[in-house]
Each structure stands twice: as structure tokens, then as C-alpha cells.
C-alpha positions in Angstrom: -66.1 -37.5 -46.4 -63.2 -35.3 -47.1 -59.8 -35.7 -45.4 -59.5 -32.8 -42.6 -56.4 -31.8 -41.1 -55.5 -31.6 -37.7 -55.0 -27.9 -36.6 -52.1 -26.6 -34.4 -52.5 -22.8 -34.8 -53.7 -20.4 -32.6 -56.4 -19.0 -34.2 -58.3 -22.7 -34.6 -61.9 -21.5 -35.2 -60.5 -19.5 -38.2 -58.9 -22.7 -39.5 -61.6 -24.9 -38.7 -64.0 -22.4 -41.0 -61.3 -22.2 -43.8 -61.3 -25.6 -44.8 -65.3 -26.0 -44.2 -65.6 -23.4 -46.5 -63.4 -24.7 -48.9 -64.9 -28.6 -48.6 -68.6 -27.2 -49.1 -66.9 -25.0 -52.5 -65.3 -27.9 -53.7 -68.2 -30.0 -53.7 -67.5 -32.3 -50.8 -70.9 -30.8 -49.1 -73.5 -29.8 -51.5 -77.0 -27.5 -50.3 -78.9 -29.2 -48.6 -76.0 -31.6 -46.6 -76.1 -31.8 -42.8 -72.3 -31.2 -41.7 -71.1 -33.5 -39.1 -71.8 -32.8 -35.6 -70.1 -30.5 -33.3 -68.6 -33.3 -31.8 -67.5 -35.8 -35.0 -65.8 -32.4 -36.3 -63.9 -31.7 -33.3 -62.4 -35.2 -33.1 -61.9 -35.1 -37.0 -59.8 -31.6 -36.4 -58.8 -32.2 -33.3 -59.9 -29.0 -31.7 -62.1 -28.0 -29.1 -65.7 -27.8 -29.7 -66.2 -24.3 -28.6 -63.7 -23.9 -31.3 -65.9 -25.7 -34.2 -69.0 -23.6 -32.6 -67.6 -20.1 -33.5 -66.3 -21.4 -37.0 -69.9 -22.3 -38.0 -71.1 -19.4 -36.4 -69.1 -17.7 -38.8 -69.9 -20.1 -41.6 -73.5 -19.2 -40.5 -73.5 -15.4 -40.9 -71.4 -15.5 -44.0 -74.3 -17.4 -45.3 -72.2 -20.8 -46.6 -74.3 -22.7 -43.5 -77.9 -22.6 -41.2 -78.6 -24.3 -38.5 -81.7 -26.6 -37.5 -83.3 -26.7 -34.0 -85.1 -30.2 -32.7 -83.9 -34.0 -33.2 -83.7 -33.5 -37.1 -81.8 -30.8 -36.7 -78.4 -29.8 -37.4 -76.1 -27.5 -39.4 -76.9 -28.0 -42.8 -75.4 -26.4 -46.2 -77.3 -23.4 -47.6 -78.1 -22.7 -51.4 -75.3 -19.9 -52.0 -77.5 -17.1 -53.6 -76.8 -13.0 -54.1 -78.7 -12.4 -50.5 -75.4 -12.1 -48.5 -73.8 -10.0 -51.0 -76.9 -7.4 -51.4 -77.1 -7.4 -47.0 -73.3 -6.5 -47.1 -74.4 -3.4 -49.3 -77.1 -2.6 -46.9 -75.1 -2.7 -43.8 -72.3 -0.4 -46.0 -74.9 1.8 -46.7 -76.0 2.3 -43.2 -72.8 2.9 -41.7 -72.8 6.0 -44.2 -69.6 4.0 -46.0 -71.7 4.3 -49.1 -73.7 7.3 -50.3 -77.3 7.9 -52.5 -75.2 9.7 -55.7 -72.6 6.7 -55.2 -75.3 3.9 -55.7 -76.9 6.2 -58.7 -73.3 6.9 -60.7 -72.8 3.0 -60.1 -76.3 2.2 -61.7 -75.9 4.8 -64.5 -72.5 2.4 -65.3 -73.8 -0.9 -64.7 -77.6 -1.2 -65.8 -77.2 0.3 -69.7 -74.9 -2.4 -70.5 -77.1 -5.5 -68.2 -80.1 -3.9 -70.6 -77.8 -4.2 -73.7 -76.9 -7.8 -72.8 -80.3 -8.3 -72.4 -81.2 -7.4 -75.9 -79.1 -9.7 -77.2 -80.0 -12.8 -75.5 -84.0 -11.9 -74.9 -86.0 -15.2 -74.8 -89.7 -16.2 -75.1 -90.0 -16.8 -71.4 -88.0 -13.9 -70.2 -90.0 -11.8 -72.6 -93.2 -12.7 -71.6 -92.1 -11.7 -67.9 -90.9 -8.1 -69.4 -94.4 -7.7 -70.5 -96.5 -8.8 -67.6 -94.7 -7.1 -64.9 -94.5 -3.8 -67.2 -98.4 -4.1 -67.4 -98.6 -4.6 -63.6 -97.1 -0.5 -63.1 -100.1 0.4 -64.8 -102.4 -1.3 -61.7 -103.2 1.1 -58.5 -101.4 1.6 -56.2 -101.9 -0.8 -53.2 -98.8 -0.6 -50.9 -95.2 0.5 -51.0 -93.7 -2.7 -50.9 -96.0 -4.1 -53.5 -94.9 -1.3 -55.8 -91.7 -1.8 -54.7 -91.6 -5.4 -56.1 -93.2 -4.4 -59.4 -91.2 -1.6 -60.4 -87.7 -3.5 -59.4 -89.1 -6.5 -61.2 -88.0 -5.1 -65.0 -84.3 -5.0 -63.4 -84.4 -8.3 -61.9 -85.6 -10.2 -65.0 -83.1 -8.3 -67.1 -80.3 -9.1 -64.4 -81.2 -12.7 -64.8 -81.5 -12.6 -68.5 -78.2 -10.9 -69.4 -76.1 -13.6 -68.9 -73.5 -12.3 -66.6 -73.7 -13.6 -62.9 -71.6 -11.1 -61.7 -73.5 -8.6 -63.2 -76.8 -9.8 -61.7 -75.3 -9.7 -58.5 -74.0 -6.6 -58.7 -77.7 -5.4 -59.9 -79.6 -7.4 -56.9 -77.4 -5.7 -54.6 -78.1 -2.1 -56.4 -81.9 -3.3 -56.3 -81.9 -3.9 -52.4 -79.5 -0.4 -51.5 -82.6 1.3 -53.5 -85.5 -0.4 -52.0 -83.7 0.0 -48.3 -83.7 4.2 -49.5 -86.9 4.6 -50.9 -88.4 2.9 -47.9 -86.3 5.1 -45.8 -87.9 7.8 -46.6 -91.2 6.8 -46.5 -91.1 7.9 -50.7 -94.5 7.2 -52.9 -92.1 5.4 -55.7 -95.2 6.8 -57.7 -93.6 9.9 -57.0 -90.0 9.4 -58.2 -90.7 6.0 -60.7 -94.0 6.9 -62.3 -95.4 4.0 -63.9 -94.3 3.6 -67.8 -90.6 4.6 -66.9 -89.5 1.8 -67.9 -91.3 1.3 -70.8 -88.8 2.3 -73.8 -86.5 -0.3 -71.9 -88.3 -3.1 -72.3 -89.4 -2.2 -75.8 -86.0 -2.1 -77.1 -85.1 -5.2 -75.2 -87.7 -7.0 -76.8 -86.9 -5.4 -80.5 -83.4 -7.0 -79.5 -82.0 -3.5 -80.2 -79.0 -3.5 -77.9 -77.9 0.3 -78.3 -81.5 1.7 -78.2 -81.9 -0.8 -74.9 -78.4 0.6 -73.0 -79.8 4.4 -74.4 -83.0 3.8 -72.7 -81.6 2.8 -69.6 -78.7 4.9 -69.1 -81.8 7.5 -69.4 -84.3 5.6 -66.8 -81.1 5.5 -64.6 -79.6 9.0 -64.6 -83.9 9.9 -64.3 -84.6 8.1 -61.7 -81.5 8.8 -60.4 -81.5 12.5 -59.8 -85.2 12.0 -58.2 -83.8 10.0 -55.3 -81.1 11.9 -55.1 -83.3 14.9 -54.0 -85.8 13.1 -52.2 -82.8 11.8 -49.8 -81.0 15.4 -49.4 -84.9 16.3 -48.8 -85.5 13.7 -45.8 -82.0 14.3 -44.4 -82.7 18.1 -44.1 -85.9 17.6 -43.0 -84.6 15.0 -40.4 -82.0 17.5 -38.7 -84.4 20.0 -38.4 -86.8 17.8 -36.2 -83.6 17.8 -33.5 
């Protein structure tokens, strides 16, 4: 168990949080750990427990903890993954502090070099993955969401593959922005990603040719790009009319 310190300050449940945050960094808790209770943390800090209550509240919704309901339950330490960072775009998005040529001028940046990395450090696995899920935009058409996983797939698996996990979070969080767009408005992605765009990617990915592979996508992206672009200035027109 680490060594807490007593708090004094005003703002406790802040404090409280802080070094929870820092133990479950550290290592002290690892995913998967139950925290202590309420009430063995509130002695341990010595601090109220309404104070230790808002703190992993907080923990909670900045996605470090989750809580358990029932006698096994508890607050136990989550997996960290790129989730919380791709909501925090989302809810940017919707509050209209981001906007659809924004997203697209950051994906014309990011995603040639993620697809040049790529082509460097393509492996058997990975490329097997680049080939089946390109095969799978050929298929019909069965629902938006389903097409929706297909044709984000090819990102994902390069994301994962180039190496960079700062990068790949960057990407997941581009990947979820788009998918919250398209669904949005209401698009057929058959529409504005035909199946096959994607294809000179993931041919020069597998060819490890890293300049043809960041050519292709700076392409794909500034493509696919301009085609959301005017489906959204399309919907939001259309939506101020209906008022």
C-alpha cells in the first residue's frame, strides 16, 4: 500500500484525486485492483468521505477508475486505453469548439506520415488484417455502422502498426470525430468512401513503400476529406431551413 498523506487544504477532494492518480500511474494500483474503501481512504487521508466520493467520481469520469455495484463490488482500476481521449474530441466537437475542415486539415497532416510509418514496420499479422478488411469493402452493404467499422478498419490497423502511441491516439480520436459526423448526417459512407479507396494505401503499405504509402494517403485524406466537408455544409443548410 502506498504511503498517503494527510491533507489540510481546502480543496481536499482535488488532493485526494491527485495522489490516487498518481499511485495508480506509478504502479502502486495496477488494472484490475479494487482501491480501498470509501471509508479505509478517508481514515488513510484523513478527510471526509464525501470528500473521497467526489475524488473518485472524478477519477471515474476521467476514466483512471469504475465502480462495481453488489457485495463484490467496489472501485476498481480501469485498463487506461485511447477511449477517454477520442470522447474528449467528441464532446469538443459538439460544443462547435472544433469544426468538419479542422478535423480534415488535421488528418491530411497526420495520417500520410501514420501510413508511411506503417510501411516501414508492416508485419505478417498486421498485413494479413490490411488484406481481409480491404476485401470486406467489397461486401454489400448491410448497415451504416457495419460499414462504418470496415472502412475505419484500414486506419486502425495502420494506427496500431505504426509504432507511435501517440500517433494512434491521435488517429482513434480522428476515427471517432468522423464516425460521430458521418452518422450525423445520416451519410451512405458508400456515398463519400466508395469501396476500393483505400486500396493504393494498403498496396503500398504492403510493398513497404513508405513515400508511395504517405502519397496515397495524403490523397485518400484530402478525397475523402472534401466529400464530408460538403456533405456537412449540405446537412447544416438543409437543417436551418427545416426551422
Amino acid at each position: 500500500m502506498p504511503p498517503f498523506k494527510p491533507i489540510k487544504q481546502a480543496r481536499v477532494s482535488g488532493e485526494v484525486a491527485t495522489q490516487l492518480k498518481q499511485s495508480i500511474l506509478l504502479g502502486h494500483f495496477k488494472a484490475g485492483d479494487k482501491l480501498p474503501s470509501e471509508r479505509d481512504l478517508a481514515e488513510q487521508f484523513q478527510v471526509s468521505r464525501i470528500a473521497v466520493r467526489e475524488a473518485l467520481r472524478f477519477l471515474e469520469n476521467t476514466g483512471f477508475v469504475s465502480t462495481r455495484q453488489g457485495i463484490t463490488g467496489g472501485t476498481f482500476v480501469s485498463d487506461l486505453t485511447f477511449e477517454h481521449l477520442s470522447n474528449a474530441f467528441v464532446d469538443l466537437f459538439l460544443a462547435e469548439k472544433i469544426s468538419v475542415p479542422e478535423l480534415v486539415y488535421v488528418r491530411v497532416l497526420v495520417e500520410p506520415e501514420i501510413a508511411k510509418l506503417a510501411a516501414k514496420s508492416i508485419d505478417r499479422k498486421h498485413a494479413r488484417l490490411l488484406k481481409e478488411v480491404l476485401a470486406a469493402e467489397d461486401l454489400p452493404i448491410r448497415s451504416l455502422d457495419e460499414d462504418l467499422d470496415t472502412k475505419t478498419s484500414v486506419h486502425y490497423i495502420l494506427a496500431e502498426v505504426c509504432g507511435n502511441h501517440f500517433l494512434e491516439a491521435l488517429e482513434r480520436s480522428l476515427m471517432a470525430l468522423t464516425r460521430i459526423i458521418v452518422k450525423m448526417v445520416n451519410s451512405e459512407t458508400a456515398l463519400i468512401h466508395p469501396a476500393g479507396m483505400h486500396k493504393p494505401v494498403v498496396d503500398a503499405v504492403l510493398a513497404h513503400n513508405t513515400e508511395e504509402a504517405a502519397l496515397a494517403m495524403r490523397k485518400h485524406a484530402i478525397e475523402f476529406g472534401q466529400n464530408l466537408i460538403n456533405l456537412e455544409k449540405t446537412f447544416r443548410v438543409t437543417k436551418s431551413k427545416s426551422f
